[in-house]
Every structure is written in C-alpha cells, then in structure tokens.
N, CA, C and O of each residue as an XYZ file, in Angstrom:
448
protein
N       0.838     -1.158      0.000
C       0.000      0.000      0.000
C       0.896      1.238      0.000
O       1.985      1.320      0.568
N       0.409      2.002     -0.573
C       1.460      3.283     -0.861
C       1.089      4.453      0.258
O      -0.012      4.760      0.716
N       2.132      4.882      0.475
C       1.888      6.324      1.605
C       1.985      7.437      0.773
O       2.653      7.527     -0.256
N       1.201      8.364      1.341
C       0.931      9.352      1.097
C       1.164     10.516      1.926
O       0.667     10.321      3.035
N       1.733     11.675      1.832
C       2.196     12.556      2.607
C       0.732     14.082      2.298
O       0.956     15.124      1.681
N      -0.621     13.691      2.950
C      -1.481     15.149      2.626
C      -1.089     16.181      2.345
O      -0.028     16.260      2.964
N      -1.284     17.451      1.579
C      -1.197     18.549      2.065
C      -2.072     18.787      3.321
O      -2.743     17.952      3.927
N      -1.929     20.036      3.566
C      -2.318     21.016      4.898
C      -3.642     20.702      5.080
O      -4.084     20.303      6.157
N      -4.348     20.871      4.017
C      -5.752     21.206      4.200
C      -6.544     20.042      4.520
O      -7.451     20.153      5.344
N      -6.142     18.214      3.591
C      -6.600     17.858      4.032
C      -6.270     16.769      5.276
O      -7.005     15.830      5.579
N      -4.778     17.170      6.037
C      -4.763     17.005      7.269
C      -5.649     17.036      8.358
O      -5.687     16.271      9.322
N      -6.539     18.253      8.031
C      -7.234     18.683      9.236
C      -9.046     18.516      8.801
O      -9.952     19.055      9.436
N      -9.202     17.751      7.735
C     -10.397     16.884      7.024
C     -10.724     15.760      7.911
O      -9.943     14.884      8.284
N     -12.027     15.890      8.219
C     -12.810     15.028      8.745
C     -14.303     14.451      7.744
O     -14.722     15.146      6.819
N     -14.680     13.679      7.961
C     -16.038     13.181      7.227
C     -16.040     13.804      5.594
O     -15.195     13.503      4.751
N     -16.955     14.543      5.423
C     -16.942     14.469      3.836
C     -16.607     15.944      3.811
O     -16.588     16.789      4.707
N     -16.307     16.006      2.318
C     -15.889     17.515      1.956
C     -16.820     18.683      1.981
O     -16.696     19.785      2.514
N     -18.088     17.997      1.046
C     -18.967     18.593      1.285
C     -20.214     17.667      1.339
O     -20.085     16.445      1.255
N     -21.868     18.491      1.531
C     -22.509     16.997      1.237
C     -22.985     16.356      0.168
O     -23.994     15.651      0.187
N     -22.291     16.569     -0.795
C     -22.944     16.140     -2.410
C     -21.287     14.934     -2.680
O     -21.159     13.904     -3.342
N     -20.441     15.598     -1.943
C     -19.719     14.242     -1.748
C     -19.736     12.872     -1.328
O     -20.366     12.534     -0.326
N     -19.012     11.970     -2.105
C     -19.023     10.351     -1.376
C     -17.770      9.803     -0.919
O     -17.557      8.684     -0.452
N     -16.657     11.135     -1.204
C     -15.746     10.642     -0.535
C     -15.068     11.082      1.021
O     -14.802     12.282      1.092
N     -14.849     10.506      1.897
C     -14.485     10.487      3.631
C     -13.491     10.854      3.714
O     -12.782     10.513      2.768
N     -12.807     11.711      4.780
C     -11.707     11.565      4.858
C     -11.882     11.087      6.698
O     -12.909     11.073      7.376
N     -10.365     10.714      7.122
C     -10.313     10.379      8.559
C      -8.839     10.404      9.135
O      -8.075      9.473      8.879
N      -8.559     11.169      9.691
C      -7.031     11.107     10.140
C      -7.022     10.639     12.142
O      -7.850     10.979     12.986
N      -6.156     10.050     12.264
C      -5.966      9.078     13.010
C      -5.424     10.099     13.995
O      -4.438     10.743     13.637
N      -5.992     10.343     15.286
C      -5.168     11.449     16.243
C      -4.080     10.638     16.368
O      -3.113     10.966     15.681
N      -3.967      9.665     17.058
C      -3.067      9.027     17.664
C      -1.674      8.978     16.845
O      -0.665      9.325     17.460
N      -1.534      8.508     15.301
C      -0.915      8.055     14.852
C      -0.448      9.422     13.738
O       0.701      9.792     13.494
N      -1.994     10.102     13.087
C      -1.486     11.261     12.639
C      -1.876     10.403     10.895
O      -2.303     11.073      9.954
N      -1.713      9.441     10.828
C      -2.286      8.974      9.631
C      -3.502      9.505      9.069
O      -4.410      9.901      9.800
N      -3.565      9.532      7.905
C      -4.902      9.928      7.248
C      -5.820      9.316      6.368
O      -5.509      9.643      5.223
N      -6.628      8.713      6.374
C      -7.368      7.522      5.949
C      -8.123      8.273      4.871
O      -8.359      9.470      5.033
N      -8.584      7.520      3.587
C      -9.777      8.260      3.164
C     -10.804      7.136      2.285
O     -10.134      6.193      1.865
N     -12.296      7.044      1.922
C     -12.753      5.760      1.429
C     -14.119      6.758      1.251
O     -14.619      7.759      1.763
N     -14.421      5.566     -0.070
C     -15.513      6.194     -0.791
C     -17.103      5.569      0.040
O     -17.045      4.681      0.890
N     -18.034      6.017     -0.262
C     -19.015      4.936      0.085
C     -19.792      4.814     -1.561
O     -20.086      5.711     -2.351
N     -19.976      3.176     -1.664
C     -20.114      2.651     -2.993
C     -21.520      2.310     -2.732
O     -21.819      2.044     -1.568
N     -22.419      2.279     -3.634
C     -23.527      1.046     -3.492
C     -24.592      1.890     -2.252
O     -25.244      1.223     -1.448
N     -24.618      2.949     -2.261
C     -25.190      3.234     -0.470
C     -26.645      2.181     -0.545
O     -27.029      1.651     -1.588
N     -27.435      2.008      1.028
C     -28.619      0.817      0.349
C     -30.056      1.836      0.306
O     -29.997      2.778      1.096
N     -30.969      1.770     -0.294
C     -31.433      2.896     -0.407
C     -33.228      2.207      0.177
O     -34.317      2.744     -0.027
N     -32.894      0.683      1.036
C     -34.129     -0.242      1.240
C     -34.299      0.969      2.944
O     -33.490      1.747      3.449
N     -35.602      0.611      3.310
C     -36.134      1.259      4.500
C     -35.474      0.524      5.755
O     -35.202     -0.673      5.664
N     -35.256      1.127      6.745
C     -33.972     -0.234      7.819
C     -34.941     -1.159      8.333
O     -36.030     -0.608      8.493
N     -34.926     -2.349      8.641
C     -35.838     -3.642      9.687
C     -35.867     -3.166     10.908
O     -35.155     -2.270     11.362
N     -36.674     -3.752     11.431
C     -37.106     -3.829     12.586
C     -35.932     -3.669     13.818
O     -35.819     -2.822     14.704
N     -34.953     -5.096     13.407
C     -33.304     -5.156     14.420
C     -33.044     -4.029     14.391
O     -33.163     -3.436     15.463
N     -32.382     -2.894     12.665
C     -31.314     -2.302     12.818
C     -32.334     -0.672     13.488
O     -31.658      0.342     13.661
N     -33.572     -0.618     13.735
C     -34.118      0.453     14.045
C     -33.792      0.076     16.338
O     -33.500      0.821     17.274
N     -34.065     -1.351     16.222
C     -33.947     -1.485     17.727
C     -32.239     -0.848     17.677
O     -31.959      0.304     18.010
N     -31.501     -1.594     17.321
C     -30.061     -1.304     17.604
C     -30.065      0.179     17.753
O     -29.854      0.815     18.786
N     -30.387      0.714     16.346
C     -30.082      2.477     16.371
C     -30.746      2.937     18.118
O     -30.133      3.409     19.075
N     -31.702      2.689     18.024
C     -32.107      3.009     19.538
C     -31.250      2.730     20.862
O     -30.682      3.524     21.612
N     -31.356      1.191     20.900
C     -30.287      0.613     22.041
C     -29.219      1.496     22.085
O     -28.946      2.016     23.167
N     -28.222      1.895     20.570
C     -27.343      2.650     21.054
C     -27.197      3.896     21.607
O     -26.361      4.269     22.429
N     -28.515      4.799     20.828
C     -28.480      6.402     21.576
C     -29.176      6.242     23.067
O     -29.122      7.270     23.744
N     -29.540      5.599     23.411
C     -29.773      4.928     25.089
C     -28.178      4.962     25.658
O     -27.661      5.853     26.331
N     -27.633      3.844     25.226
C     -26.009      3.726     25.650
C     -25.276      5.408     25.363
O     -24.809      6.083     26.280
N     -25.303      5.704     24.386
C     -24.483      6.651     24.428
C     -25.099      7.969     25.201
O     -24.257      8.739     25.664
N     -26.550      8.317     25.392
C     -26.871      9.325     26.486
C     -26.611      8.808     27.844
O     -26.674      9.720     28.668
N     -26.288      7.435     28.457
C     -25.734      7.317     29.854
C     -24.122      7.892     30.268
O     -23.745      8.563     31.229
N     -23.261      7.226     28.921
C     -22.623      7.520     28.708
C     -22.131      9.346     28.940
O     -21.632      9.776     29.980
N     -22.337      9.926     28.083
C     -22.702     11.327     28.352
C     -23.162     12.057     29.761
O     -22.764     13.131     30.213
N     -24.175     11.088     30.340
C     -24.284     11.436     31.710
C     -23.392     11.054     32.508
O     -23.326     11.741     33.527
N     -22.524     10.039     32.421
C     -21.389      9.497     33.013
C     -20.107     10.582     33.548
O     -19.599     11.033     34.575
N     -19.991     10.635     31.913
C     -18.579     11.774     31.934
C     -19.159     13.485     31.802
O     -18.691     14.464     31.221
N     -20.014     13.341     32.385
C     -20.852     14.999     32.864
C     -20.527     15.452     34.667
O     -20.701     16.492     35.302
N     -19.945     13.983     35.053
C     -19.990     13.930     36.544
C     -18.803     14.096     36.834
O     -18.266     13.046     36.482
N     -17.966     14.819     37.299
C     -16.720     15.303     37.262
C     -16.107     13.819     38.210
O     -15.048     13.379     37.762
N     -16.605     13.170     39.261
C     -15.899     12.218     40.104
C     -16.249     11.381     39.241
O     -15.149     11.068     38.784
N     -17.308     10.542     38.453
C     -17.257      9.303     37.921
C     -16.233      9.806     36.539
O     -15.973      8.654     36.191
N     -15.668     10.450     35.776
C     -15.013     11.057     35.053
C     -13.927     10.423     35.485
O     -13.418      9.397     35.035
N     -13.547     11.189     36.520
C     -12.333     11.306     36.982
C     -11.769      9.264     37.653
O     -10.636      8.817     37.474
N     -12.682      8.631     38.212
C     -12.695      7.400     38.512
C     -12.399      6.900     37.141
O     -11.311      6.339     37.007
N     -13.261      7.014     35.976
C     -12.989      6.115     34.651
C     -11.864      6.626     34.123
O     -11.241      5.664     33.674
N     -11.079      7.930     33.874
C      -9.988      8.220     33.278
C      -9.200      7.345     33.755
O      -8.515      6.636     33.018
N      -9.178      7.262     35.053
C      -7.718      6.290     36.071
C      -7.821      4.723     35.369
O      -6.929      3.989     34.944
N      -9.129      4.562     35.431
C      -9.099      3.494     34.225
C      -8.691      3.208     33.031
O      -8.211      2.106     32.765
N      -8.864      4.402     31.938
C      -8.442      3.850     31.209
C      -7.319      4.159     31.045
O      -6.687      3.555     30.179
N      -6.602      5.324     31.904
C      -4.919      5.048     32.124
C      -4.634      4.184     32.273
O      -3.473      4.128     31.869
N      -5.031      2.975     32.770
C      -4.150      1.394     33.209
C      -4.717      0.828     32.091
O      -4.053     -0.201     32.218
N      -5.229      0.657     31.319
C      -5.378      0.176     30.356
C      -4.912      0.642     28.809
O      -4.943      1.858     28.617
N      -4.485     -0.204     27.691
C      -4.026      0.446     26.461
C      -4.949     -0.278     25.329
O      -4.360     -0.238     24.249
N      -6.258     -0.949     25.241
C      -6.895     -1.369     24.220
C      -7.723     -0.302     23.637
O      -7.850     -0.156     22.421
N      -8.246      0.392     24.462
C      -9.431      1.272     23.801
C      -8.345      2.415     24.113
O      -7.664      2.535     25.132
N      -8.373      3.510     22.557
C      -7.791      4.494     22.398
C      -8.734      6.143     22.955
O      -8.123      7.203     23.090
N      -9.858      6.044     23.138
C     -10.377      7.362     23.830
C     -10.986      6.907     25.040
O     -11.285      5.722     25.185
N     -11.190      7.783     25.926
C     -12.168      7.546     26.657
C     -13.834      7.563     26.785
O     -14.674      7.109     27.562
N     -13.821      8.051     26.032
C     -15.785      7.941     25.053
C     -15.474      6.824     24.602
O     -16.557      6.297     24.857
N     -14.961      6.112     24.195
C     -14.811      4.760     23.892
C     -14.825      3.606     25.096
O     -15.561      2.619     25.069
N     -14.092      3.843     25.914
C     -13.829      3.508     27.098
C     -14.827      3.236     27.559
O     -15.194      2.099     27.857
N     -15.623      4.574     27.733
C     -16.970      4.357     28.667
C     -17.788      3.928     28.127
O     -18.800      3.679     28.781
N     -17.777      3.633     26.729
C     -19.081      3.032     25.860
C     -18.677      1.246     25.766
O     -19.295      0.456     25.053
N     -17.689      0.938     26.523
C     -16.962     -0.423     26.323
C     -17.373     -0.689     27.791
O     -17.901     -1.801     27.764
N     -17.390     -0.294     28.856
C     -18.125     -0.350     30.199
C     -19.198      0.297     30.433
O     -18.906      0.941     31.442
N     -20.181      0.532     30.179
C     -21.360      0.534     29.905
C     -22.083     -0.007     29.483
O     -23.108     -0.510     29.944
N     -21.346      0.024     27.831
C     -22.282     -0.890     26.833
C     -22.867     -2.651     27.394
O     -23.673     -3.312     26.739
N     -22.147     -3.181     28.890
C     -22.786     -4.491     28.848
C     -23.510     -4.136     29.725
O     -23.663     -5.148     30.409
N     -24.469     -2.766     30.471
C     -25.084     -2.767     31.489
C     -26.658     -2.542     30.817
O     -27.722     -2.346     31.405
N     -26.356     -2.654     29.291
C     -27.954     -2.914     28.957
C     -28.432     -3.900     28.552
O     -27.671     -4.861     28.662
N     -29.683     -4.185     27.976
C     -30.331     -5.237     27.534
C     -30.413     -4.478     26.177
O     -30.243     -3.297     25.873
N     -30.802     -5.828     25.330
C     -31.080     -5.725     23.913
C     -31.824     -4.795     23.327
O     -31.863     -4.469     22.140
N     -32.840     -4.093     24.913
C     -33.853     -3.048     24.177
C     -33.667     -1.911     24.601
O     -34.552     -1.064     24.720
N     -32.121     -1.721     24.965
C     -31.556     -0.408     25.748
C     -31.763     -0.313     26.885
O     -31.162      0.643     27.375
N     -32.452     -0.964     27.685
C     -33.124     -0.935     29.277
C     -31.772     -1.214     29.774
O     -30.893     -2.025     29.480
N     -31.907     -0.255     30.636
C     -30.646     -0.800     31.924
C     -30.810     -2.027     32.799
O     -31.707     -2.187     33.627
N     -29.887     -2.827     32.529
C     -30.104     -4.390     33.842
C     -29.942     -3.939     34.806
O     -29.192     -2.990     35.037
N     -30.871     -4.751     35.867
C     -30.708     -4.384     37.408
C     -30.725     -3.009     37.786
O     -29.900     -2.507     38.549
N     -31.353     -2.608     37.428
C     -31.715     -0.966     37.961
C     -32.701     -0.106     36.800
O     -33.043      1.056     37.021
C-alpha cells in the first residue's frame, strides 16, 4: 500500500468535503495517519425492525454515557481506568466499552 504525505488542508479533514460528496476523509489522532474511502452502493431499502432497535439501544447507551462523563468524580474514577489500560484508544470509547454491557437488547438498563 502506498503512503501518502497530505497537504495542509486535508490534514485537518474530517467526514466528507462537502454533502454532495461520497468521498471520507479520517485522520488518526493518535498516529497522525490519514485515511480516506468512498461509500459505494449506499442501500437505499427502509432499515428492519433489528437495525431500528439497535439504532435506539445505542443512543440509550451513548446518552448514559454522556451522563457518566458529565460527573466530574465518575469522570475522573474512569480516566484512572483507562490510564491502566491500552486497548481502547479514547475515553468515550472507554466508557461506551463499560457501559455498553449494562444494557439489555432493548436499551433498558439491567438491574436498575
């Protein structure tokens, strides 16, 4: 695979250029790499039943989430976490990786 050295501008490119575009860009904080990929084929069918539960289940997970790291001490408890740890690269990630098993399939929180 060949490297590529960006210019300036699209170093600091995120998602699409504009919205009549199909092509992404994504640069890697960590690493500084810059990714970019088309979307081909988009599906243009209405979503099922699952992928409408999922979409839900997740904005459930991700507003606890959000309430999580809104709390300056549970914040501060999960950062120390994921300082000892090196798999998950953010901490919005982090907390969506400990969280994410405290729901059920229909976003409901277990045991509480």
């Amino acid at each position: 695979m060949a490297k590529i050295k960006p210019m300036a501008l699209i170093e600091s490119m995120s998602k699409k250029v504009c919205m009549h575009s199909d092509v992404y860009f994504r640069t890697n904080k960590q690493t500084g790499t810059t990714y970019t990929g088309k979307l081909c084929n988009p599906s243009d069918a209405e979503p099922s039943a699952a992928q409408i539960a999922a979409k839900a289940r997740f904005a459930k997970v991700v507003a606890a989430v959000r309430t999580v790291l809104s709390d300056p001490t549970e914040k501060a408890k999960l950062k120390a976490e994921f300082k000892a740890q090196t798999k998950i690269g953010s901490l919005f990630g982090y907390a969506m990786h400990k969280l994410n098993s405290n729901y059920d399939s229909n976003g409901d929180l277990i045991g509480g």
